[in-house]
DRENKE-877833 format. One record per residue (C-alpha): residue number from 1; residue in three letters; x, y, z. Coordinates in Angstrom, 2 decimals, padded with zeros to 5 digits, always signed. Example, Ala and Ser with C-alpha at 12.3 -4.5 7.8 and 13.67 -1.06 7.14 Angstrom:
n  res  u  v  w
1  Ala  +012.30  -004.50  +007.80 .
2  Ser  +013.67  -001.06  +007.14 .
This chain:
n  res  u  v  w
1  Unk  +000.00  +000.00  +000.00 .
2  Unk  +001.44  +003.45  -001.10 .
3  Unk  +001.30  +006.22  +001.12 .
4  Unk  -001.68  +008.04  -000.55 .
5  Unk  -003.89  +004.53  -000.41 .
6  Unk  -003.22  +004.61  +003.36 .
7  Unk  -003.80  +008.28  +003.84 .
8  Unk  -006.85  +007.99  +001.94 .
9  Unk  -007.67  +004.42  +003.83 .
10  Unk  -007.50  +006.56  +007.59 .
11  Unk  -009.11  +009.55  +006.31 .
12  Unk  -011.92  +007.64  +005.14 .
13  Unk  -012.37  +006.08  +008.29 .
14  Unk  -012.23  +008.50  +010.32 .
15  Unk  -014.72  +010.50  +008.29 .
16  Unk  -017.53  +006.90  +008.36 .
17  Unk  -016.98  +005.84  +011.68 .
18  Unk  -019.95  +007.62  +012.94 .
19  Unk  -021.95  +006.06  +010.37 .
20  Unk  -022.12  +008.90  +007.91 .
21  Unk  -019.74  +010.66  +005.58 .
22  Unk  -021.27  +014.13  +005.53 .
23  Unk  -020.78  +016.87  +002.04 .
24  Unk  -018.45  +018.51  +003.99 .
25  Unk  -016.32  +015.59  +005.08 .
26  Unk  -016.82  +014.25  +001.25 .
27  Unk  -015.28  +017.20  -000.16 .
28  Unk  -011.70  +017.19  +001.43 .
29  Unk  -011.84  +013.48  +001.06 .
30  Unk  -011.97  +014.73  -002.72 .
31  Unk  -009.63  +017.26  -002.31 .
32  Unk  -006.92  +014.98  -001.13 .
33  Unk  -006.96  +012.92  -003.73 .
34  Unk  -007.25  +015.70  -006.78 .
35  Unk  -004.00  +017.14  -004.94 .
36  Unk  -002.72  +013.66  -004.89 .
37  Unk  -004.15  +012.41  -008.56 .
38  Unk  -001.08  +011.94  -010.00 .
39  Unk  +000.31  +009.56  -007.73 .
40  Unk  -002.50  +007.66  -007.00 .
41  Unk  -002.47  +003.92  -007.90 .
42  Unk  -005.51  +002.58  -006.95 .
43  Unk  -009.52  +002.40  -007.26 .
44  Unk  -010.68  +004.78  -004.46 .
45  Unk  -014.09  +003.30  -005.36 .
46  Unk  -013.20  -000.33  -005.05 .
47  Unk  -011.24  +000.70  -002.00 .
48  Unk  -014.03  +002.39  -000.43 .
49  Unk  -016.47  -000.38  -000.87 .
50  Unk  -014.02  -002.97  +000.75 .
51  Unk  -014.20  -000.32  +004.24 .
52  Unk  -017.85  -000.15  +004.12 .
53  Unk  -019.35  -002.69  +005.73 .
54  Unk  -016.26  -002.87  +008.73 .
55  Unk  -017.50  -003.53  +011.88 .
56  Unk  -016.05  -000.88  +014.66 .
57  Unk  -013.59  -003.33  +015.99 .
58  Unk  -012.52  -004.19  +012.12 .
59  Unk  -012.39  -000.20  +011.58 .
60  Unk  -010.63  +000.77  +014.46 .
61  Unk  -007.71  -002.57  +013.51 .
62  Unk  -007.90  -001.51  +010.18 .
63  Unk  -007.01  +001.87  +011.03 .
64  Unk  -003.91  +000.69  +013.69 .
65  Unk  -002.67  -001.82  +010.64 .
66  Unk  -002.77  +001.36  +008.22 .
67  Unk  -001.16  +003.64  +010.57 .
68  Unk  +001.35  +001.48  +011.33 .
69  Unk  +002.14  +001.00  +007.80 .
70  Unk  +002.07  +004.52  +006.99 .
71  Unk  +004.49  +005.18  +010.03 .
72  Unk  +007.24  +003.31  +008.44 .
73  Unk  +006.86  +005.03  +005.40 .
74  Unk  +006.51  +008.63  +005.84 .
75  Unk  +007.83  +011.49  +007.88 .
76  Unk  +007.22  +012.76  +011.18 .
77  Unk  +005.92  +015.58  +008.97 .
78  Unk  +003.79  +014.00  +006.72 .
79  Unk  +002.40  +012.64  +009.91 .
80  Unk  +001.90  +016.01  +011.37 .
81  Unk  +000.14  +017.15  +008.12 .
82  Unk  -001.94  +014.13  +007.83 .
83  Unk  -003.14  +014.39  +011.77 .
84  Unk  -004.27  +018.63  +010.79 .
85  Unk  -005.78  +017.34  +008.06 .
86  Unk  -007.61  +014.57  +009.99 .
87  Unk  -008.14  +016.71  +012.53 .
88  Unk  -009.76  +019.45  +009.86 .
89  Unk  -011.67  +016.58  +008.53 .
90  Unk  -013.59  +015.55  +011.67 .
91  Unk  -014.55  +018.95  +012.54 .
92  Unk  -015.73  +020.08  +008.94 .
93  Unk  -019.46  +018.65  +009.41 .
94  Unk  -019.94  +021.25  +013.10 .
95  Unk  -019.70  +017.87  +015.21 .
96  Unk  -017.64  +015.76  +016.72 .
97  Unk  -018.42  +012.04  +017.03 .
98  Unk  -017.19  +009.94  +020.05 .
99  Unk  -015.66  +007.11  +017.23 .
100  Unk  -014.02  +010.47  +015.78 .
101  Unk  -012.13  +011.05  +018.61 .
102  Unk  -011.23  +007.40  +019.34 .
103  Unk  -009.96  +006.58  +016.25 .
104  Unk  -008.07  +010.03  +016.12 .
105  Unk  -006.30  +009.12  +019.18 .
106  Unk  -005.49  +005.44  +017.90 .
107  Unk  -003.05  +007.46  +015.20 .
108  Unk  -001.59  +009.61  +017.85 .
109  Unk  -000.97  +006.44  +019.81 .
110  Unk  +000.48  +004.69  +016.87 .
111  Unk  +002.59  +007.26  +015.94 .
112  Unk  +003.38  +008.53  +019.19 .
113  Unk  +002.08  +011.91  +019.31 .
114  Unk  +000.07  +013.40  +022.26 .
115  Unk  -003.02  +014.41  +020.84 .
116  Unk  -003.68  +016.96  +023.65 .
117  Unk  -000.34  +018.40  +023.16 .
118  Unk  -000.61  +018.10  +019.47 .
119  Unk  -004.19  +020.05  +019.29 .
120  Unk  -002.63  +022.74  +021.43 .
121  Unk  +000.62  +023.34  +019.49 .
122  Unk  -000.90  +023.61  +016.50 .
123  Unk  -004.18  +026.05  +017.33 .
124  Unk  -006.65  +023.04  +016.01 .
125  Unk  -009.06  +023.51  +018.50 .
């Protein structure tokens, strides 16, 4: 899995998790990948539809197994970026769901980032 697939594999679930991927939520997904296009490799559709039907525990060690994957192939700063964009994502619908935050603090966990700390530092609140 490249790094974009796994980028777009988290985002994704972070945005579903509460059941729902709302406009707002839809259109950075989008974003993302037309500022990634040209180094994408794979079917976001067929990719999407294999995620769909995860159960939360399958979500949540789908996300761990993805973040893990994308921690040994990316920056800390890549990380950063992808957690404020995350982070941006989540927030873009005016609510916050409880799996939101969960599975938010499963990639600071995996990646060993306070999420307080990282919220704070970087004015995301």
């Amino acid at each position: 899995m490249n790094n974009v697939k796994s980028a777009f594999t988290m985002l994704y679930l972070l945005s579903s998790c509460d059941g729902e991927v709302s406009p707002s939520e839809l259109d950075l997904i989008i974003k993302y990948l037309e500022e990634n296009e040209d180094i994408i490799d794979f079917d976001h559709h067929q990719l999407t539809g294999s995620l769909l039907f995860l159960s939360e525990g399958e979500i949540k060690l789908k996300l761990e197994e993805t973040a893990l994957e994308y921690k040994g192939n990316s920056s800390e700063e890549e990380r950063s970026e992808l957690l404020k964009f995350g982070f941006k994502l989540i927030i873009s619908d005016k609510k916050i769901a409880t799996e939101e935050i969960r599975l938010f603090n499963i990639l600071g966990r995996v990646w060993n980032i306070d999420i307080d700390e990282f919220i704070k530092v970087n004015h995301l609140y």
